[in-house]
N, C-alpha and C positions, 0 to 999 in steps of 0.2 A: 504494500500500500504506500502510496506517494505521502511524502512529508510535508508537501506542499499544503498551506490552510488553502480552502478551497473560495477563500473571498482572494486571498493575497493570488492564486491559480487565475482564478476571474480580472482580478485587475491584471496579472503580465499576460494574460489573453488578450484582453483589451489593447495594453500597451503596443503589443506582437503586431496588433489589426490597423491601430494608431497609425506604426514606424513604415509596416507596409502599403498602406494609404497612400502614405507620404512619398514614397517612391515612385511607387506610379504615375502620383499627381506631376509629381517631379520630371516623369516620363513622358506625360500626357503632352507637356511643358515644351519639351524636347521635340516631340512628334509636332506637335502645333508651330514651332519653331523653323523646323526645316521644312515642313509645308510652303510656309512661308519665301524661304527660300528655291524653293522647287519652281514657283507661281516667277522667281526671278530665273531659272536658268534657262537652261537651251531646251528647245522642244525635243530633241533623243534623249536628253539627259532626265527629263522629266516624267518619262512612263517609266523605266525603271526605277528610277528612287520613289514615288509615286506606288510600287506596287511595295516596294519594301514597308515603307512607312504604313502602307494599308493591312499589311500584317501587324504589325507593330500594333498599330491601333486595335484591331481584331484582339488581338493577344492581351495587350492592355485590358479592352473592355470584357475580356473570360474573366481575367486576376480580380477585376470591380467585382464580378459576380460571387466569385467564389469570396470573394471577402465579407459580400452580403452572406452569403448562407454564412460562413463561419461566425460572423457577430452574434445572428439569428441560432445556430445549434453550437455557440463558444465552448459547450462543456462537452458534448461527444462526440468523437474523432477531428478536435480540433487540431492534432497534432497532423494528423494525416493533410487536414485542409491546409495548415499552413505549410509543408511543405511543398505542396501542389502549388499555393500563390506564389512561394519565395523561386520557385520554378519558372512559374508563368512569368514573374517580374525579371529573371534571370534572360527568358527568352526574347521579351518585350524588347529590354537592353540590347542584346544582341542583334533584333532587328535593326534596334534606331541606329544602331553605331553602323550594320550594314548600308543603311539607306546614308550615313553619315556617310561614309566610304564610297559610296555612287557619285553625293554630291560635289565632293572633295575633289575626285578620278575629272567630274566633267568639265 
């Protein structure tokens, strides 16, 4: 049995849900940003970073959901969902810095 009190468990759930938010939004940030820059580059340059980024966002908007259910069921297989987010935010990153890497190349 875990030694963890189960309010002090609930709060760094919470915290976990918080930090991870926070990344994303960070991400969201990112994607939104080279968009921006996409809308500047060259028209080849712009369907491929364009579809990077449209993963990106895609991947993004799974890690929002799953962090909704996790807040919503914080106490059963929270662990399991949070490695699944810190995954999806893992991937998300991976896109933006690819589509970063398209726009950088063009």
């Amino acid at each position: 049995m875990s030694s963890v009190k189960p309010d002090h468990q609930e709060q760094q759930s919470s915290e976990d849900i918080d930090s991870m938010s926070a990344s994303l939004d960070s991400l969201q940030t990112r994607i939104d940003e080279l968009k921006v820059q996409i809308e500047l580059a060259k028209l080849d340059l712009r369907e491929r970073a364009t579809t990077q980024l449209d993963i990106a966002q895609n991947v993004c908007l799974a890690a929002h959901s799953k962090l909704r259910d996790a807040r919503n069921d914080a106490s059963a297989n929270f662990d399991v969902i949070k490695a699944a987010v810190r995954k999806l935010i893992e991937d998300v990153k991976a896109s933006v810095d690819a589509a970063q890497a398209v726009i950088s190349r063009g």
